[in-house]
N, C-alpha and C positions, 0 to 999 in steps of 0.2 A: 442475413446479418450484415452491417455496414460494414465499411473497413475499420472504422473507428471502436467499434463496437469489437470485431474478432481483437483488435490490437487492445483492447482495454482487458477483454476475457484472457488472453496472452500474458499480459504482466499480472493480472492476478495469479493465475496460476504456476506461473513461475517464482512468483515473490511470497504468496501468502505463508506461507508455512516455514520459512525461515524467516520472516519478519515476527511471526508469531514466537517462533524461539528465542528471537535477539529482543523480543519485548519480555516476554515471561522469564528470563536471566535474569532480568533487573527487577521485575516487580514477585517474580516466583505465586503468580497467579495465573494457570493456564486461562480459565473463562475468562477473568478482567483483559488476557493479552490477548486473548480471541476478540473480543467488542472491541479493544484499542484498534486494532487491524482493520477490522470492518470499516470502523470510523473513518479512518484514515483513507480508507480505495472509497469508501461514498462521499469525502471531501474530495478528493481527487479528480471522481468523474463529475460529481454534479458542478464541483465551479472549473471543468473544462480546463483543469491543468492541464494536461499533456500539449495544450495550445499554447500556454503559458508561460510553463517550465522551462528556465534557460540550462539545467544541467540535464544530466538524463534520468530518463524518470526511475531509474534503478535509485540512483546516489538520492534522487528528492524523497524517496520512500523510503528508507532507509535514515536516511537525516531527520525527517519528519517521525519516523518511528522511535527513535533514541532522544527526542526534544519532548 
């Protein structure tokens, strides 16, 4: 696995499931805040934020989860 690749598996696993909480707070649909999350880490890696992203990628998934 590339390094890009452990480091993308890394912030998922670290982030998912409190992103998933802090989405289903607000919409109080666990499924719909499951797919939101999904959405969100496959926009993420397919258009190569982590290269992009000038905050860190904590605060951009997080900000990007509550917009």
């Amino acid at each position: 696995m590339r390094k890009k690749e452990r480091e993308f598996k890394q912030l998922f696993i670290d982030h998912y499931e409190k992103l998933c909480a802090v989405v289903n707070k607000m919409i109080q649909d666990p499924h719909a805040s499951q797919d939101l999350i999904n959405d969100l880490f496959v926009h993420y890696w397919e258009n190569n934020l982590s290269e992009k992203v000038k905050v860190s990628p904590d605060a951009y998934l997080y900000r990007a989860a509550v917009n």
